[in-house]
C-alpha positions as CSV (number, residue, x, y, z in Angstrom):
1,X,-12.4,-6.1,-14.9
2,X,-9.5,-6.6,-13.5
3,X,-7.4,-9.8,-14.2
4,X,-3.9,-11.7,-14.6
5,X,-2.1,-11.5,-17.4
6,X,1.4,-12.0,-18.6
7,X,4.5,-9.3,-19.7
8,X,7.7,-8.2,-18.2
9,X,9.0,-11.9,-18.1
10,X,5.9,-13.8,-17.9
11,X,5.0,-11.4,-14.2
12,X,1.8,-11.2,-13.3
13,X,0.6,-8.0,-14.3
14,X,-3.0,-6.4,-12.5
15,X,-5.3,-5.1,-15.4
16,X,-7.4,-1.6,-14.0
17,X,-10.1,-1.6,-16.6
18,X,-12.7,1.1,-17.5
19,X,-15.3,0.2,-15.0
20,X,-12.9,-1.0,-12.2
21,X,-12.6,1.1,-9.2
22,X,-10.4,-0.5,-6.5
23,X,-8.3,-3.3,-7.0
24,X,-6.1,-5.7,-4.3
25,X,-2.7,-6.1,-5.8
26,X,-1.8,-9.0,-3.4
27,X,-2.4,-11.9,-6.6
28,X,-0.2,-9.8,-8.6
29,X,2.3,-9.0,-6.1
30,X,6.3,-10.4,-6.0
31,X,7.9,-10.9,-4.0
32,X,12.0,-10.9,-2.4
33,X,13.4,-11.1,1.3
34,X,16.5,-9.4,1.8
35,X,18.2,-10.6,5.1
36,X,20.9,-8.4,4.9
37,X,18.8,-5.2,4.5
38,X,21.4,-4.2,2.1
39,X,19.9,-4.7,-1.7
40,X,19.4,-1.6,-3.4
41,X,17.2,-0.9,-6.3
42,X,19.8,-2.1,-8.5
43,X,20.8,-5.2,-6.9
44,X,16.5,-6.4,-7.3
45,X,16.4,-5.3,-10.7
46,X,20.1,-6.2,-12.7
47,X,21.8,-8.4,-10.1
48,X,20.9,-11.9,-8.8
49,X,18.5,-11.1,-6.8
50,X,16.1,-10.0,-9.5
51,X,15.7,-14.2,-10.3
52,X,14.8,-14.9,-7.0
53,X,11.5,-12.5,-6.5
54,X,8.2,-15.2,-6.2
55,X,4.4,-14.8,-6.7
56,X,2.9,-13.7,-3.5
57,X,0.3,-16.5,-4.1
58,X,-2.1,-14.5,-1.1
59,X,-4.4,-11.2,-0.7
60,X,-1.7,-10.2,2.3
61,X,2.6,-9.5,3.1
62,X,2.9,-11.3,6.4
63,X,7.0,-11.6,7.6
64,X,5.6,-10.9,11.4
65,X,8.5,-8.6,12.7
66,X,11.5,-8.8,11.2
67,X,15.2,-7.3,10.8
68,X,14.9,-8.2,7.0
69,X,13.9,-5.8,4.2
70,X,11.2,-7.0,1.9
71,X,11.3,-5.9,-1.8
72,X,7.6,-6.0,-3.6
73,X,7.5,-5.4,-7.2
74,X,4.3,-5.3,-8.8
75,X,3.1,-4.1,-12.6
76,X,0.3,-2.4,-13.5
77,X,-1.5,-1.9,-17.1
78,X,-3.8,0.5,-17.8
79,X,-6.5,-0.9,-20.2
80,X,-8.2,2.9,-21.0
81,X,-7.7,5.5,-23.7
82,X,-7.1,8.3,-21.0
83,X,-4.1,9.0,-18.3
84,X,-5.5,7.2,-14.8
85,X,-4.0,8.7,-11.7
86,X,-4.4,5.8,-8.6
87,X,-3.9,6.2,-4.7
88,X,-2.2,3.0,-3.9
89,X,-2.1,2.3,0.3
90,X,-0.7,-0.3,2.0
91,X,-3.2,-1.0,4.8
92,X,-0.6,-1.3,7.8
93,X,-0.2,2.5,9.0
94,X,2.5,1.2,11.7
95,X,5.5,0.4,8.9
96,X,8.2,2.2,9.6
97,X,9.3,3.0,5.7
98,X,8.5,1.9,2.4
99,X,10.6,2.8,-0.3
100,X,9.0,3.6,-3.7
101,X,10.7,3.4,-7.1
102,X,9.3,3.6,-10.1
103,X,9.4,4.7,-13.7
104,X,9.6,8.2,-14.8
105,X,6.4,10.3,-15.0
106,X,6.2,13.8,-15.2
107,X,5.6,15.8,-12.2
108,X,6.5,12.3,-9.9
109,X,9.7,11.5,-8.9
110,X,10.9,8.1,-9.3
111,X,11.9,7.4,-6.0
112,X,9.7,8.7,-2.5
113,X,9.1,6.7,0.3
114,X,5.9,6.7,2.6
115,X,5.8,5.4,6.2
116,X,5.6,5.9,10.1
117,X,9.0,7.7,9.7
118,X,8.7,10.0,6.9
119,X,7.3,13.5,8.0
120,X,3.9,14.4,6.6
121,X,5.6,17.2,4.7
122,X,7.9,14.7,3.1
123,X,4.9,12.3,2.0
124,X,3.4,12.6,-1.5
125,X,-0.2,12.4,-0.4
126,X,-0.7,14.0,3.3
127,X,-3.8,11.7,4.1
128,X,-2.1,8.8,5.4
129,X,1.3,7.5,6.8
130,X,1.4,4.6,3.8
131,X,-0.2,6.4,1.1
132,X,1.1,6.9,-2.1
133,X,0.4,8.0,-5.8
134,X,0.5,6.2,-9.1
135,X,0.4,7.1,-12.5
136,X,0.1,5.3,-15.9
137,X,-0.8,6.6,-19.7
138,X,-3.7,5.3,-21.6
139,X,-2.6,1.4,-22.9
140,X,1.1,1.4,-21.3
141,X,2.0,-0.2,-18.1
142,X,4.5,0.4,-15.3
143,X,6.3,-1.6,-13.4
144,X,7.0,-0.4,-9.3
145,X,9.3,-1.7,-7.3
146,X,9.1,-1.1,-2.9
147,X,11.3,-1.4,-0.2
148,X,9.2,-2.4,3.1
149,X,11.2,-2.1,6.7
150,X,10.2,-1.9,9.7
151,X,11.6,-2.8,13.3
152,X,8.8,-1.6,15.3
153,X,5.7,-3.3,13.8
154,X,5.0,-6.5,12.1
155,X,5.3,-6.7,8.2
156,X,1.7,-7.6,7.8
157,X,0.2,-5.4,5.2
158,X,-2.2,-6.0,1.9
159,X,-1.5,-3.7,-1.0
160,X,-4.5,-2.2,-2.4
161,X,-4.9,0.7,-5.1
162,X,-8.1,3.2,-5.9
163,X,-9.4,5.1,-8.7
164,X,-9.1,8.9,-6.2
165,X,-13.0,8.9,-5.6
166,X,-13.2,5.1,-5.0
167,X,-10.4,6.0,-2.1
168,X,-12.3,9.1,-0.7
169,X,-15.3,7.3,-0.4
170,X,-13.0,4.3,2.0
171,X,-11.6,6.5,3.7
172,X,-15.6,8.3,4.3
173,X,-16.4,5.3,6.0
174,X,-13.6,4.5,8.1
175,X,-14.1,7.9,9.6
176,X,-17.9,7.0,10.0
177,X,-16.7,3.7,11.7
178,X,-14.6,5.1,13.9
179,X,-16.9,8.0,14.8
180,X,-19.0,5.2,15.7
181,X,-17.0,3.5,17.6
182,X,-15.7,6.7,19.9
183,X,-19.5,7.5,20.3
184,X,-19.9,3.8,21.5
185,X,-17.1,4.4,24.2
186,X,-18.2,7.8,25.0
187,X,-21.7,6.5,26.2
188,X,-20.1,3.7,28.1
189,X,-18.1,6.3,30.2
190,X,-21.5,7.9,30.5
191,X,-23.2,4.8,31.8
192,X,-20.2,3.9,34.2
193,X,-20.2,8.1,35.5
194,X,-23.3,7.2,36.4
195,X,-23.2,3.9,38.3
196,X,-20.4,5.9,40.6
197,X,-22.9,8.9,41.2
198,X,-25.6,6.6,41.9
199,X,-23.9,4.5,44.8
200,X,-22.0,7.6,46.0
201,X,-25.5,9.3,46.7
């Protein structure tokens, strides 16, 4: 199962074991306001900044709106024998753009970025506007780094990652909930068509 533990200068790191098949990275999550906007990926990981990213210390990112650019980093260790390929998602669909970095994998590039304005064509996995990809060999463990900015919606988001068939299976039942839900309005337009016929006649 999935736990705490302690590497990359004593940073929480989230543990995806065998049997695990989602996992909420909020406890293991770090985190660094920039109020300038201006850090780059250097600046959070050699500069001074780096010493000032803290433990989330709760399941969810909440800066309400915000001019400020907020830098997660999070590390993740794969505790299998085999390559594990995750969907990670953060659950706000309105952020404007998150930046990804990360280290180098074949067939991934290090740096992407997900969000309202990134065109689907641009986005890694076309399923989602926040929905992203990650990668990690059998015993190693990777370190990401993300960029979160966003003018037109609040920066309240949890960070969540999915074995692939764990995520199809969410994403099976938000479409059955929201089918639901559309049916539920549907009938109430029925209902209401009907209350005008009625006192028309």
């Amino acid at each position: 199962a999935a736990r705490p533990d302690v590497a990359f200068a004593a940073a929480p790191v989230a543990v995806f074991g065998a049997n695990d098949q989602a996992l909420d990275l909020g406890p293991f999550v770090e985190i660094l306001e920039d109020r300038s906007a201006a850090w780059t990926l250097a600046d959070v990981t050699g500069g001074p900044p780096a010493a000032a990213f803290r433990s989330l210390d709760r399941a969810r990112i909440h800066f309400g709106f915000t001019n400020s650019a907020i830098w997660l980093r999070v590390t993740i260790r794969n505790q299998t024998d085999i390559i594990r390929t995750f969907v990670g998602e953060f659950d706000n669909t309105r952020i404007e753009h998150v930046g990804i970095f990360r280290p180098p994998f074949p067939g991934i590039a290090e740096q992407t970025a997900v969000g309202t304005t990134v065109p689907i064509a641009a986005r890694e996995l076309p399923i989602g506007a926040t929905v992203f990809r990650i990668e990690v060999l059998p015993g190693d463990q990777v370190r990401m780094h993300f960029r979160l900015a966003s003018q037109s919606s609040s920066l309240n988001t949890a960070l969540r990652m999915y074995r692939p068939v764990a995520f199809g299976g969410e994403l099976s039942r938000r479409m059955l909930g929201l089918g639901i839900m559309l049916g539920l309005c549907a009938l109430l337009i029925v209902l209401c068509l009907q209350l005008l016929v009625t006192k028309a006649i």
